[in-house]
C-alpha positions in Angstrom: 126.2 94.2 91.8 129.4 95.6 92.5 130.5 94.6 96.1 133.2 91.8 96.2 134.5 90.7 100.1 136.5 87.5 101.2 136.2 86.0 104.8 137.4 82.9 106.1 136.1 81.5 109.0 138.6 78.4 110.2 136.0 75.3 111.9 133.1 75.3 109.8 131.7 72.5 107.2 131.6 73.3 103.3 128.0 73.2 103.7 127.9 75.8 106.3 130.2 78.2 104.1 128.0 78.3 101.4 124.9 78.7 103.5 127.2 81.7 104.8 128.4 83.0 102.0 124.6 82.7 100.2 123.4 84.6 103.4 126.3 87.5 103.3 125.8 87.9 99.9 122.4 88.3 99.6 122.4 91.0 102.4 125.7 92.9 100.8 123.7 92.7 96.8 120.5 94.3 99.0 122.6 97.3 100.4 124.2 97.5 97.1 120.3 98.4 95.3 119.3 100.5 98.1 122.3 102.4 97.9 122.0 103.0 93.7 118.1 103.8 94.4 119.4 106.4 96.5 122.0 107.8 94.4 119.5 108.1 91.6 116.8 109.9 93.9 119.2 112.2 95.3 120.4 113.3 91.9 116.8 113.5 90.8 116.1 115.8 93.3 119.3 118.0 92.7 117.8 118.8 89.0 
C-alpha cells in the first residue's frame, strides 16, 4: 500500500531475510488497510 521501511539485521541467511521481510511486510500492508478503513469510516460519520 503505501508504507516503505528498510532494516538490516547483520548474521542472518538470505533465506531467513526474505522469510523476514515477507513476515514484516505482510503485517505493515495489514495496518496500512485497517488504517484506510478507518479513515473512510470516520469521514463517513463526519457527513
Amino acid at each position: 500500500m503505501g508504507t516503505f521501511w528498510r532494516a538490516s539485521i547483520p548474521g542472518i541467511d538470505a533465506k531467513r531475510s526474505a522469510e523476514l521481510k515477507e513476515k514484516i511486510q505482510t503485517q505493515l500492508d495489514a495496518d496500512d488497510q485497517l488504517l484506510s478503513t478507518y479513515k473512510k469510516r470516520f469521514r463517513a460519520d463526519a457527513l
